[in-house]
C-alpha positions as CSV (number, residue, x, y, z in Angstrom):
1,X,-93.6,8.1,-83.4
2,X,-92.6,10.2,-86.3
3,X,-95.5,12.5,-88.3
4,X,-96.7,10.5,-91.6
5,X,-97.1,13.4,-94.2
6,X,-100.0,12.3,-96.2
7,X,-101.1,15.5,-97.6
8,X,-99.8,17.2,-100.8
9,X,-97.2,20.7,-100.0
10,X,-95.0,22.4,-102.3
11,X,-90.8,22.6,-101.9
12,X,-87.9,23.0,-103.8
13,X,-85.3,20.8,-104.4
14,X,-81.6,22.1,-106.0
15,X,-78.6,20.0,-107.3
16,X,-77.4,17.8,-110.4
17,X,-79.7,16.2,-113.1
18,X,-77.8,12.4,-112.9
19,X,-80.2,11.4,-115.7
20,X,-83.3,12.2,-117.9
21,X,-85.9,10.2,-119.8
22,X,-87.5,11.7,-123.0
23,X,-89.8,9.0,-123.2
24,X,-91.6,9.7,-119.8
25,X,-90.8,13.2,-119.5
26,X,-88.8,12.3,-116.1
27,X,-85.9,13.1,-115.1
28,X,-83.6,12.6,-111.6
29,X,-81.4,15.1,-109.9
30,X,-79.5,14.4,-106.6
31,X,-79.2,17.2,-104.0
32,X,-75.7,18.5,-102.0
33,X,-75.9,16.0,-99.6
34,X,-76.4,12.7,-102.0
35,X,-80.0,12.4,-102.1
36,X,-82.0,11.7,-105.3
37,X,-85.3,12.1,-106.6
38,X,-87.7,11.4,-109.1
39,X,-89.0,14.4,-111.2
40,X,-92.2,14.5,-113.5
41,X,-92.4,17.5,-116.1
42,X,-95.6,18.8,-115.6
43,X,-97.7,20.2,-118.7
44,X,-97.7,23.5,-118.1
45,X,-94.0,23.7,-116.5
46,X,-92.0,26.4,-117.5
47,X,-88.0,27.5,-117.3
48,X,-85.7,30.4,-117.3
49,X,-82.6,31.4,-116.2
50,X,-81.2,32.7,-113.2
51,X,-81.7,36.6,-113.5
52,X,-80.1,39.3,-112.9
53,X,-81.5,43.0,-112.3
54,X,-82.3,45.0,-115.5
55,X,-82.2,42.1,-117.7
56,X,-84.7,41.3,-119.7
57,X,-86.2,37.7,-119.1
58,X,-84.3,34.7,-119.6
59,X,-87.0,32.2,-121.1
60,X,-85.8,28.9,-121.4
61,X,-89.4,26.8,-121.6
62,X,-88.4,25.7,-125.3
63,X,-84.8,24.1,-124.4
64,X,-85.5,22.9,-121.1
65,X,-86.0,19.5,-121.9
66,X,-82.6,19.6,-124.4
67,X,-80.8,21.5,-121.2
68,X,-81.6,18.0,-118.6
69,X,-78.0,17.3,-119.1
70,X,-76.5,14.8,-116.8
71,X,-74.3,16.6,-114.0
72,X,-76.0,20.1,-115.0
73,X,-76.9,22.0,-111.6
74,X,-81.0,23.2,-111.5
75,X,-83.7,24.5,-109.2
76,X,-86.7,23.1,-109.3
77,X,-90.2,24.4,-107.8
78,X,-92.8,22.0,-107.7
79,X,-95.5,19.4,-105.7
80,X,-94.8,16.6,-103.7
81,X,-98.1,14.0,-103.8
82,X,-98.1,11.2,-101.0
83,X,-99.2,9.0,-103.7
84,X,-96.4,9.4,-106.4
85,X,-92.8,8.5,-106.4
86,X,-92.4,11.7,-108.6
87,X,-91.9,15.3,-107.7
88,X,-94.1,17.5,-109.8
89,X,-92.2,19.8,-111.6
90,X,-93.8,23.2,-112.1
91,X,-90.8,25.6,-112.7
92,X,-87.1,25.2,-113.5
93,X,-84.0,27.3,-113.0
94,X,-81.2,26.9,-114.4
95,X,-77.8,28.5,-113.6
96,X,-76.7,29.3,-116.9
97,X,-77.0,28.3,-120.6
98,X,-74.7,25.7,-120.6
99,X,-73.8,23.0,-118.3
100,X,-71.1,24.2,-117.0
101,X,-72.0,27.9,-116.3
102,X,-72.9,29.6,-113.6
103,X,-74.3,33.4,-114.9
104,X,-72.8,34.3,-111.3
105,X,-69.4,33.9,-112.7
106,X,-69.1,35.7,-115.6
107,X,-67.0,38.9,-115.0
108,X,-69.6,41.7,-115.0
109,X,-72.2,40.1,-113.0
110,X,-72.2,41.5,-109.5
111,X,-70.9,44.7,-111.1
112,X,-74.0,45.1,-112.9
113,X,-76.2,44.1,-109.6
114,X,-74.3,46.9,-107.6
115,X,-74.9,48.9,-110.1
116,X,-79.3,48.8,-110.2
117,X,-78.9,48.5,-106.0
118,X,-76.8,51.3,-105.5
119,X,-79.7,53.2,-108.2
120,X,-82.4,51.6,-106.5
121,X,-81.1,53.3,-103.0
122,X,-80.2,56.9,-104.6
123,X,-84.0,56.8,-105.7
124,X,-85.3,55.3,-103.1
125,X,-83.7,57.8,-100.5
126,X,-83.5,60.8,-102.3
127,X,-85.7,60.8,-105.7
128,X,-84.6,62.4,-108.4
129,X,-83.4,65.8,-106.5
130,X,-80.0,66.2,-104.9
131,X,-78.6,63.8,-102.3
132,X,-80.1,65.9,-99.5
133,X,-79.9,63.1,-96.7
134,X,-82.3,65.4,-94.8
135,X,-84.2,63.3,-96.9
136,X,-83.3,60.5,-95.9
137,X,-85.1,57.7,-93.6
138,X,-84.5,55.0,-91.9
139,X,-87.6,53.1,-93.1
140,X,-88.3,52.0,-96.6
141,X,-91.7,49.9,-97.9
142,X,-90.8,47.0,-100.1
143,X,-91.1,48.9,-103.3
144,X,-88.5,51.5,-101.8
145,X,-91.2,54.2,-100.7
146,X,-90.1,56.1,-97.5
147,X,-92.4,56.0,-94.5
148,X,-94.5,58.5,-93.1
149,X,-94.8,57.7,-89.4
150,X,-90.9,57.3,-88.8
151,X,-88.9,60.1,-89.4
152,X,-86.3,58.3,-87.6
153,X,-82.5,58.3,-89.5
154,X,-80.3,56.3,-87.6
155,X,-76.4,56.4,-87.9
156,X,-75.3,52.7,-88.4
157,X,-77.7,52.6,-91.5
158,X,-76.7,56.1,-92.7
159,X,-73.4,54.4,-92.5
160,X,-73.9,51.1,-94.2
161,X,-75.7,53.0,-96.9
162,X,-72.5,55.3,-97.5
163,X,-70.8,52.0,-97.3
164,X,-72.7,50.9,-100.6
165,X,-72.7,54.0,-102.0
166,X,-68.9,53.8,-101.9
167,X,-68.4,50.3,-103.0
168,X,-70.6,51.0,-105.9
169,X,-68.3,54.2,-106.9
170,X,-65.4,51.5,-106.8
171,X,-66.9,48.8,-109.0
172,X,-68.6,51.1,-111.4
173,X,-67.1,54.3,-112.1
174,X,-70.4,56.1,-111.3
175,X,-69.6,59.4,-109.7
176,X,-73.2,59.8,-108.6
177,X,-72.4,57.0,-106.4
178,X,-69.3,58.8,-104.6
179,X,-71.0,61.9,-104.4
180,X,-73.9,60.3,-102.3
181,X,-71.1,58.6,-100.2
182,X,-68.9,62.1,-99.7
183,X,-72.2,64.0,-98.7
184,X,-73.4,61.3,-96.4
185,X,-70.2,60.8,-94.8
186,X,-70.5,64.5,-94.1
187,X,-74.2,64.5,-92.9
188,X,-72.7,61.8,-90.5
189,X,-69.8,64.2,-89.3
190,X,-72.2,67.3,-88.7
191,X,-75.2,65.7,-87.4
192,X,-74.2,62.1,-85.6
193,X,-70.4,62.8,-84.3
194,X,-69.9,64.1,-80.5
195,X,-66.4,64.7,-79.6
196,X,-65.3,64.6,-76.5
197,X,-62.2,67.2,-76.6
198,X,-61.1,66.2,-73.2
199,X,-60.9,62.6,-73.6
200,X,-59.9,63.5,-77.4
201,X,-62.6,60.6,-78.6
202,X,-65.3,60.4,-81.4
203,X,-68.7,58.4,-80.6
204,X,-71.8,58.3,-82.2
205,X,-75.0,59.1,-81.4
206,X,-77.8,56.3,-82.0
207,X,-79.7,58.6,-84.4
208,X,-81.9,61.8,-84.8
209,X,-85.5,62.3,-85.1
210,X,-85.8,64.9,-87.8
211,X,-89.0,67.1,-88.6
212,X,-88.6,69.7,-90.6
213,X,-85.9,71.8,-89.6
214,X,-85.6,70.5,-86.5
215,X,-83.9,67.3,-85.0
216,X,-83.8,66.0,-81.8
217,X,-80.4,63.7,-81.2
218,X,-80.4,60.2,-79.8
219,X,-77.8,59.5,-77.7
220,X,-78.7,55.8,-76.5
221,X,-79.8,53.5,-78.6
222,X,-83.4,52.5,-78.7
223,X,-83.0,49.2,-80.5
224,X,-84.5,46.7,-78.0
225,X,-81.9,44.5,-77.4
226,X,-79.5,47.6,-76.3
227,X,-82.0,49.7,-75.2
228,X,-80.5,52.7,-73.2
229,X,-76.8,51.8,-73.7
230,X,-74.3,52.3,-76.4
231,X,-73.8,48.8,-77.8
232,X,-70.1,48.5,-79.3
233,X,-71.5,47.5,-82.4
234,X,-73.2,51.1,-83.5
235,X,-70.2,52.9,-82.6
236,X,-68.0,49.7,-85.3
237,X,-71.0,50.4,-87.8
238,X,-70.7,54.0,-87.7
239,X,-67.1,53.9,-89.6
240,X,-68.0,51.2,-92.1
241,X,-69.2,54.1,-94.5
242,X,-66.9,56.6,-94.0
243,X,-63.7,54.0,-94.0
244,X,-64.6,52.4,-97.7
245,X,-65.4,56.3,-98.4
246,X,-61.4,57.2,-97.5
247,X,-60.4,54.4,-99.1
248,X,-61.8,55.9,-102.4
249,X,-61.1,60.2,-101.6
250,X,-58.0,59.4,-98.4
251,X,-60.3,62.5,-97.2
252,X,-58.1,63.2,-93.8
253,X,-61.1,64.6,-91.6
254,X,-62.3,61.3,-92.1
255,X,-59.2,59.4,-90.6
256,X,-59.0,61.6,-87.8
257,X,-62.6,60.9,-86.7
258,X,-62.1,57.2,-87.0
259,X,-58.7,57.5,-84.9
260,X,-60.9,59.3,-82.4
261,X,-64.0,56.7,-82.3
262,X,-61.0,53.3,-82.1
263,X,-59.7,55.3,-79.0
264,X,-63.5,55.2,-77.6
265,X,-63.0,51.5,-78.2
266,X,-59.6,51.3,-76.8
267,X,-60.6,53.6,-73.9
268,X,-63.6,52.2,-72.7
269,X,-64.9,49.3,-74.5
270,X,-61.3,47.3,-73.9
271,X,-61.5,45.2,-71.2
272,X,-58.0,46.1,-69.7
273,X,-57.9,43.3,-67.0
274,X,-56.4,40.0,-67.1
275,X,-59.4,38.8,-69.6
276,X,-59.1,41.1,-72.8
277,X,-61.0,41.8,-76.1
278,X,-64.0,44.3,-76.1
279,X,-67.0,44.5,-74.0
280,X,-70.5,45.0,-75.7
281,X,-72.0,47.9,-74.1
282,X,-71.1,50.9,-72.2
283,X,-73.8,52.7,-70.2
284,X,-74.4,56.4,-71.7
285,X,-73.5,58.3,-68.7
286,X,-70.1,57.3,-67.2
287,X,-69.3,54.8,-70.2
288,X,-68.7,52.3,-67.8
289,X,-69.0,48.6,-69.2
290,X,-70.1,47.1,-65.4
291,X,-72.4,49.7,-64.4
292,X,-75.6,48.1,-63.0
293,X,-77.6,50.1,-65.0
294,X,-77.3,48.0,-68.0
295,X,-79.5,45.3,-66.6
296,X,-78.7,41.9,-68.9
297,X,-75.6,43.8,-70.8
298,X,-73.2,44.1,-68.2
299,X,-70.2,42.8,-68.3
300,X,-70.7,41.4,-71.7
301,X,-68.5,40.5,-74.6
302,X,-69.9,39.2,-77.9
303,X,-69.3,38.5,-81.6
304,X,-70.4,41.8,-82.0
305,X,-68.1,43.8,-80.1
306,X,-65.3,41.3,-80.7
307,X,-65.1,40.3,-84.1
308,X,-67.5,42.9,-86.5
309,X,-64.5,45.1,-86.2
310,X,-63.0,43.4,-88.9
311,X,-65.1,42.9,-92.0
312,X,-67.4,46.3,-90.7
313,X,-63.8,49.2,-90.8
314,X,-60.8,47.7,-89.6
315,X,-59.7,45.3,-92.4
316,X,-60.6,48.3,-94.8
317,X,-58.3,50.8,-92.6
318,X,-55.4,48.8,-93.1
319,X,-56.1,47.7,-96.7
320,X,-56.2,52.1,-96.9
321,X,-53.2,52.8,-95.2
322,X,-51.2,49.2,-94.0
323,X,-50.7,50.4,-90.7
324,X,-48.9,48.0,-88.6
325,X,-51.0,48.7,-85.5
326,X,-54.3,48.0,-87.3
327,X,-52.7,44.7,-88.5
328,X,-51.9,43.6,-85.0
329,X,-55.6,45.1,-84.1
330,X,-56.8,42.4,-86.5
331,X,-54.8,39.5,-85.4
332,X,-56.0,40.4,-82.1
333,X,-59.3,40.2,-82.6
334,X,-58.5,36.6,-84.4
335,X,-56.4,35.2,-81.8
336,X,-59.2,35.8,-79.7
337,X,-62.1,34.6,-81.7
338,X,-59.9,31.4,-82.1
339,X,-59.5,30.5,-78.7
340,X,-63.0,31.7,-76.9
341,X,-65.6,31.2,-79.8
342,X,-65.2,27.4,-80.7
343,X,-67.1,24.9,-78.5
344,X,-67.1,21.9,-80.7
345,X,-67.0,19.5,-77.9
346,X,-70.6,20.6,-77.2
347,X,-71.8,21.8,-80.8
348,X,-71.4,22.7,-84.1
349,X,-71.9,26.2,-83.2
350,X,-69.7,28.6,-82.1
351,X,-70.3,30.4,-78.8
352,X,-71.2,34.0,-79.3
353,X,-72.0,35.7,-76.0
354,X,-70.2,35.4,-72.9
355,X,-69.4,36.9,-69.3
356,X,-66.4,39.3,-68.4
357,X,-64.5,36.2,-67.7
358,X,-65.6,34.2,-71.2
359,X,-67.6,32.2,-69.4
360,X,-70.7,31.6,-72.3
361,X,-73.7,33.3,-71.6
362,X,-76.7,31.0,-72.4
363,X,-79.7,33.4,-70.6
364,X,-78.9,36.0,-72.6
365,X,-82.5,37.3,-73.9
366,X,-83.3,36.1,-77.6
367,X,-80.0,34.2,-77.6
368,X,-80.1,31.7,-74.9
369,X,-77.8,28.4,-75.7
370,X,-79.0,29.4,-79.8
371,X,-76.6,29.7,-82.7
372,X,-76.4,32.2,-86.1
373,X,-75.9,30.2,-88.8
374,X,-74.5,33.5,-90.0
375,X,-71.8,34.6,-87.6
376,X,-70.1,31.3,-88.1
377,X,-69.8,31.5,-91.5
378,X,-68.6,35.6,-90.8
379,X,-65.8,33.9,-88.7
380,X,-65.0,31.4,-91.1
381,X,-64.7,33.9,-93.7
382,X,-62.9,36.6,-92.6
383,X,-60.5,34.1,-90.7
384,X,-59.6,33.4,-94.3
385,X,-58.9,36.6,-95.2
386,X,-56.5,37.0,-91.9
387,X,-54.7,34.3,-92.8
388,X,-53.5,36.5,-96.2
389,X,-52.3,38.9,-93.6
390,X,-50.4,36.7,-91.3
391,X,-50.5,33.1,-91.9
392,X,-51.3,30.8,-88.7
393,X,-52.0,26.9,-89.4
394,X,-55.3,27.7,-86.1
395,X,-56.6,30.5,-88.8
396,X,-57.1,28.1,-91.5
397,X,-58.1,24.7,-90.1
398,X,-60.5,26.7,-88.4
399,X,-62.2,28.4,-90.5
400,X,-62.5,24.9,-92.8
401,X,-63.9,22.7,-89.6
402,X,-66.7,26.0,-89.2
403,X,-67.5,25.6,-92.9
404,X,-67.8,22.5,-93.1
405,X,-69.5,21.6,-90.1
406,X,-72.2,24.4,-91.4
407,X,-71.9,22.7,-94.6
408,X,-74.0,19.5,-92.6
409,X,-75.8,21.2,-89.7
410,X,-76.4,25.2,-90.6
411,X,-77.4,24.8,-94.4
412,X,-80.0,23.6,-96.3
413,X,-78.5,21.0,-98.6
414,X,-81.6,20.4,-100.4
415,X,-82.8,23.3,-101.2
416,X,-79.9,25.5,-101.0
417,X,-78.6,28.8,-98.6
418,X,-78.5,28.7,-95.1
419,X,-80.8,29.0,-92.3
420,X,-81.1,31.8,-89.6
421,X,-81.1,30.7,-85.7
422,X,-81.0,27.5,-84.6
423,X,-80.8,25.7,-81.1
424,X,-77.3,24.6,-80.6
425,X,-77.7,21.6,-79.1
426,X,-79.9,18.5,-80.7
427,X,-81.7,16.7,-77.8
428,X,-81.4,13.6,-77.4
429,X,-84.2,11.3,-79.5
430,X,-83.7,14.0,-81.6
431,X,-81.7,14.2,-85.2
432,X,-82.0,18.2,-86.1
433,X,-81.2,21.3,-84.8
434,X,-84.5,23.0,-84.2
435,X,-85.3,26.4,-85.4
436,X,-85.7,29.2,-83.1
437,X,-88.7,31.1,-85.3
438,X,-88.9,28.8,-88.6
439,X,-87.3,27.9,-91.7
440,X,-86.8,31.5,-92.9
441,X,-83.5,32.3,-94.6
442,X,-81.9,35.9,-94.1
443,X,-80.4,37.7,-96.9
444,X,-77.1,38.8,-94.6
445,X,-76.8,35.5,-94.0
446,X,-76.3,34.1,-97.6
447,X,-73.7,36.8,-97.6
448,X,-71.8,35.6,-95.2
449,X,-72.3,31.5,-96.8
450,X,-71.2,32.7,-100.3
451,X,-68.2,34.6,-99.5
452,X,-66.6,32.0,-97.2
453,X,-66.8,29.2,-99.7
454,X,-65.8,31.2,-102.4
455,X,-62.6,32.2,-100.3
456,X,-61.6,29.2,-99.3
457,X,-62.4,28.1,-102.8
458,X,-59.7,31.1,-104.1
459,X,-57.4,30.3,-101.3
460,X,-56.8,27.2,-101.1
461,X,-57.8,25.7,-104.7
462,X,-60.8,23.3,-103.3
463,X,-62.7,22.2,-105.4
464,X,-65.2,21.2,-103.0
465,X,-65.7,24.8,-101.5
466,X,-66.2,26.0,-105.2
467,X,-69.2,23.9,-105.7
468,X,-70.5,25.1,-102.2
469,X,-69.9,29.0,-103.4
470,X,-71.4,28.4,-106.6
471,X,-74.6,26.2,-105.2
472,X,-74.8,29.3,-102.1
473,X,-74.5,31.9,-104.7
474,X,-77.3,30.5,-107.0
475,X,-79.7,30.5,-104.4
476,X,-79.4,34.0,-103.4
477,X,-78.9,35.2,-107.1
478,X,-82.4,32.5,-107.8
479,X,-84.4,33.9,-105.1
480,X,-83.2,36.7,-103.3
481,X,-83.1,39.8,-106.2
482,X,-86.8,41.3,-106.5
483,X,-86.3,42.4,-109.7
484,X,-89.8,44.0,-110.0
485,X,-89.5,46.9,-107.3
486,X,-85.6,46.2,-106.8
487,X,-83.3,45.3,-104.2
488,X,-83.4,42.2,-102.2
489,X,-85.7,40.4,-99.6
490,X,-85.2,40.6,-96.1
491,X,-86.2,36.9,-95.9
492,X,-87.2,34.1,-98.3
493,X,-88.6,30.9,-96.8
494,X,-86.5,27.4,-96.9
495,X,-88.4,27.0,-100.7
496,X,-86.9,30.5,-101.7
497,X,-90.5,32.2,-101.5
498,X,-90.2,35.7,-99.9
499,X,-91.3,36.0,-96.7
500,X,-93.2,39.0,-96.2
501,X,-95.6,38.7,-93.7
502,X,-94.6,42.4,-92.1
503,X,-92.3,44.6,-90.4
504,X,-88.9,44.4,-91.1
505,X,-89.1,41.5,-93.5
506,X,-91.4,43.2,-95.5
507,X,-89.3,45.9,-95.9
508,X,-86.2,47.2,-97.7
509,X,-85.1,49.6,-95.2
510,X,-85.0,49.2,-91.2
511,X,-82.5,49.3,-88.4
512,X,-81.7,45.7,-89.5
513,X,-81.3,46.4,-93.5
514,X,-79.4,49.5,-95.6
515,X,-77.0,49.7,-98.2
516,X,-74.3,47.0,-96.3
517,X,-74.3,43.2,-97.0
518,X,-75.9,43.4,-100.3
519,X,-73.5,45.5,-101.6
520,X,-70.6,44.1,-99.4
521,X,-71.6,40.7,-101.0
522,X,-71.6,42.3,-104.7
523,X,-68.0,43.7,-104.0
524,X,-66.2,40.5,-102.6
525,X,-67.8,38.0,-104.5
526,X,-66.9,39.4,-107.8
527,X,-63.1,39.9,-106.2
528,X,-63.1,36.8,-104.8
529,X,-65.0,35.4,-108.3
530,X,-63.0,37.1,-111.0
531,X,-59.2,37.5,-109.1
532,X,-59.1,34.4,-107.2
533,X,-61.5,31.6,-108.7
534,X,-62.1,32.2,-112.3
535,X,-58.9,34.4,-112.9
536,X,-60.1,37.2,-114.9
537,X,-59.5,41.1,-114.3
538,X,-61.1,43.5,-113.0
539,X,-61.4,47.2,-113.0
540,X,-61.5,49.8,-109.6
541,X,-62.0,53.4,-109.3
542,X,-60.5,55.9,-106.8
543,X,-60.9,59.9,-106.5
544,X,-58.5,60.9,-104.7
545,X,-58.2,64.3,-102.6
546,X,-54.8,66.3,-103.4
547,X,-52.6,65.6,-100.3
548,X,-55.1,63.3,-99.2
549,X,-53.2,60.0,-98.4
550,X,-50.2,60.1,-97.0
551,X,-47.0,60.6,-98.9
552,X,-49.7,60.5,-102.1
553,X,-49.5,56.7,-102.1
554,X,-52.7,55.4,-102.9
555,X,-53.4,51.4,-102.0
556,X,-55.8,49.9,-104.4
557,X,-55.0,46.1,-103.2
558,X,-59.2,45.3,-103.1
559,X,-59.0,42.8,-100.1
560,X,-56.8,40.6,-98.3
561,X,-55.8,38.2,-100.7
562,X,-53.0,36.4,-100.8
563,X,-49.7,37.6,-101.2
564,X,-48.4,37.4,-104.9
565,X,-51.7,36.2,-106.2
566,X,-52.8,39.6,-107.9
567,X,-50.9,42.5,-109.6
568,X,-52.0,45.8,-111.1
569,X,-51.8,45.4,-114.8
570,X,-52.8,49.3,-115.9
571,X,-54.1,52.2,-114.8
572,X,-55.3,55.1,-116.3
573,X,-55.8,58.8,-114.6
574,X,-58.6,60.9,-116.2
575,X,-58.8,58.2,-119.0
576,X,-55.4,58.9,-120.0
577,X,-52.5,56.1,-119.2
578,X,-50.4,56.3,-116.4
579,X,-47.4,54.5,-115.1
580,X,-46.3,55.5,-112.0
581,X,-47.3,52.0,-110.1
582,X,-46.1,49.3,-108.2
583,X,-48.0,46.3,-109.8
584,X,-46.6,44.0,-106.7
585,X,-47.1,46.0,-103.8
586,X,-50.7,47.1,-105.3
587,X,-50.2,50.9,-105.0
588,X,-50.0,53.9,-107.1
589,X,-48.0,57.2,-106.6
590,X,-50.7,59.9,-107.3
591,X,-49.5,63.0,-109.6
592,X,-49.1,66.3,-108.1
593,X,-52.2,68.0,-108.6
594,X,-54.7,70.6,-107.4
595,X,-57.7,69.5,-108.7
596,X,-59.3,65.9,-108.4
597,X,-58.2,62.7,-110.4
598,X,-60.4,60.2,-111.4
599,X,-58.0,56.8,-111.3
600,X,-59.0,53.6,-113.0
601,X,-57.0,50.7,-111.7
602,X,-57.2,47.2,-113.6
603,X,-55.9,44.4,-111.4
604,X,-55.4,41.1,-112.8
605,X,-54.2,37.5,-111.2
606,X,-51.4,36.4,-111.2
């Protein structure tokens, strides 16, 4: 016996108006997955547009009923009665002014977001004063106030905050942003590095405890689910600043640390038996991966310490230098996500924890036999952009069975995004996958979504991937933006109403959320967006140290795309023009120089 709802709730529906009568004030709109309903215009509805931050708001009440054009793709908020066969419509959104725009898509869009994040952060973190990361905390309210019980600054999110701080310095030009990037990079080298000059490695302490003048270092990490170890994934985390920093200064110290901290990887994290890959934690006194002492994390590998080497520093290392041993690092990692992680014969879901042996751990904790929506969209993506780098028939078929098996069983095709955890197996009787906490939607999670249907969109000209990108990217860009206090939600509900019932998801700053995924998203959605999709140009910025890169070739190319798709079509140095570029092989020979250049690279499609 199923559960008659015979009460009135709230929702949201999203998809295609398929037709609209004036006479009634109806209309009908059918969602992703082919399901229509009946809508009712309420009298006091109201419209607007999708918004971005720092613009002012995009009424459209007056021509909402003109803008109920047939095939024209719309949220709607509203009522659902038990005794109507209409949805009450209460609010509207539409995704641009006309019916075939999508505000997402216009070339400046996620450049301007980056932009008012990567302000919201600098404020946020260190006022209007220098960018003293002393400052700094790990903890930030919603409205981006700092707190005052946890004086806590962890590396990872120092790191994923230098991350955006760099990224926004590439998109924008803004040398505020590099600045904050350079000087956290360096508060990460002098307060967070140990180097180990006999083994010659780099690792990373979990954090410091700062009060006043004095810190007190964390060596293990305190995060519950590695608690007392040094999970794989802080030590991956702790380069993903300081590598998109290089790739905008080629500042040397900061290649030699990250040589350093992949030997810690290759040294002790690398399984170097018979099985392979990277296991997830080491214990913090002999580094050993199978010491007892690590209770449920022995012996473990995971998505984490497998695959976030790729999208987090090492796909950005060789897009800095194209290093043929980081290259066959990455194709690695993807041979080995390829043949471990899929277990389609038992679920949609990949597997992502398992034993030495890849046998799939399903006790572990939180995890048990429970799928990230997220995660397999990561794979699917970054799969993608492997496949740019060396082509492999496994790559791309792949990452299209992952998307579109999330497509039906990890998204929400009525209401748009994706959802967070799930049980990987439906019980029998049973038609859904049932959430492990509720329907809450994460914001890292929409990240993941958009940019794999927008690659595969670029990629492989689909049009069916493009209308899943542009339907993923309008619910985040609908819902996820709090464009009164800034930056974005932890968590909105299935309906796109922020969840913010405390702790972390009330938040805009926690071990869980810095300067990473939001900004990550900005960057490689508008790449993805303007170079591969919509073919239009776009501009990056580089500030190179003299003698910095090697043999003062700087590599601008902005991801892995595919080969012969984009060229450099100008660049400038210190506003000036400048020709001495390879437009093909995406790199420019820097001038001679003792002082800094500011270099403005435009790359176009082809």
């Amino acid at each position: 016996m199923t559960i008659s709802i015979d009460f009135p709730f709230s929702d949201l529906i999203a998809g295609y108006v398929t037709s609209h009568n004036s006479n009634d004030d109806s209309f009908t709109i059918k969602t992703s997955d082919e399901r229509e309903f009946k809508v009712k215009i309420s009298p006091m509805a109201y419209a607007k547009l999708i918004q971005n931050f720092d613009e002012a708001y995009p009424d459209a009440t007056g021509n909402m009923r003109s803008m109920l054009e047939v095939g024209r793709f719309l949220f709607v908020y509203g009522v659902f009665y038990p005794d109507s066969e209409y949805f009450d419509a209460k609010q509207i959104v539409f995704a641009g002014r006309k019916k075939n725009d999508y505000v997402f898509e216009k070339q400046n869009w996620w450049i301007n977001q980056i932009n008012a994040l990567g302000k919201f952060y600098l404020k946020a973190q260190f006022g209007d004063g220098e960018f003293d990361y002393r400052k700094y905390r790990t903890s930030l309210s919603i409205s981006g106030i700092q707190s005052e019980t946890s004086f806590r600054q962890e590396t990872d999110t120092i790191s994923r905050l230098v991350y955006g701080f760099a990224t926004a310095f590439m998109m924008t030009g803004n040398d505020s942003f590099l600045k904050a990037a350079e000087r956290g990079t360096e508060y990460l080298r002098e307060h967070m590095k140990f180097e180990d000059l006999d083994e010659g490695i780099v690792y990373w302490y979990h954090g410091i405890d700062v009060n006043g003048d004095r810190e007190e270092k964390i060596f293990a990490s305190e995060f519950g689910d590695d608690y007392d170890a040094i999970p794989a994934y802080e030590q991956i985390y702790a380069l993903a600043g300081p590598i998109q920093t290089y790739r905008c200064t080629g500042d040397r110290r900061i290649m030699e640390d990250t040589e350093k901290t992949i030997k810690l990887f290759n040294e002790f994290f690398l399984d170097k038996g018979e099985h392979g890959s990277y296991f997830s934690h080491l214990d913090p006194i002999m580094l050993d991966p199978l010491s007892d002492t690590l209770g449920r994390n022995k012996g473990r590998k995971n998505w984490n310490s497998v695959g976030d080497h790729a999208p987090a520093y090492l796909i950005n290392l060789w897009l800095a230098t194209g290093k043929q041993e980081y290259a066959d690092m990455l194709e690695d990692t993807f041979d080995t996500i390829a043949k471990y992680f899929p277990d389609f014969g038992n679920s949609p879901f990949v597997q992502e924890k398992f034993y030495q042996d890849w046998t799939p751990d399903k006790t572990w904790g939180w995890q048990q036999d429970r799928g990230v929506v997220g995660h397999n969209y990561k794979i699917a993506w970054n799969l993608m952009r492997m496949q740019s780098l060396k082509a492999k028939d496994e790559y791309v078929e792949l990452a299209k069975k992952i998307a579109d098996l999330m497509n039906e069983h990890g998204s929400d095709r009525q209401r748009g995004g994706c959802y967070d955890v799930v049980e990987r197996i439906v019980p029998e009787g049973e038609k859904y996958h049932r959430y492990v906490w509720h329907d809450r939607k994460p914001w890292w999670q929409q990240e993941q979504m958009i940019l794999a249907y927008f690659i595969l969109a670029g990629v492989l000209d689909d049009q069916d991937y493009h209308r899943l990108a542009r339907e993923s990217s309008a619910f985040y860009n609908a819902w996820f933006l709090d464009l009164e206090d800034g930056g974005v939600y932890f968590n909105v509900l299935a309906n796109g109403i922020p969840f913010l019932a405390g702790g972390n998801e009330r938040g805009k700053g926690s071990h869980s959320m810095s300067g990473y995924h939001s900004f990550e998203l900005c960057y490689l959605a508008a790449v993805y967006t303007n170079l591969l999709v919509v073919k239009q140009p776009m501009d990056f910025y580089f500030k190179p140290i003299p003698g910095g890169f090697e043999d003062d070739i700087l590599r601008v190319s902005p991801d892995i795309l595919p080969s012969g798709s984009i060229k450099i079509e100008r660049v400038e140095i210190d506003g000036e023009p400048y020709s001495n570029f390879d437009a093909d092989a995406l790199t420019v020979k820097l001038p001679k120089t003792d002082s800094r250049v500011k270099v403005k690279v435009t790359i176009a499609p082809v």
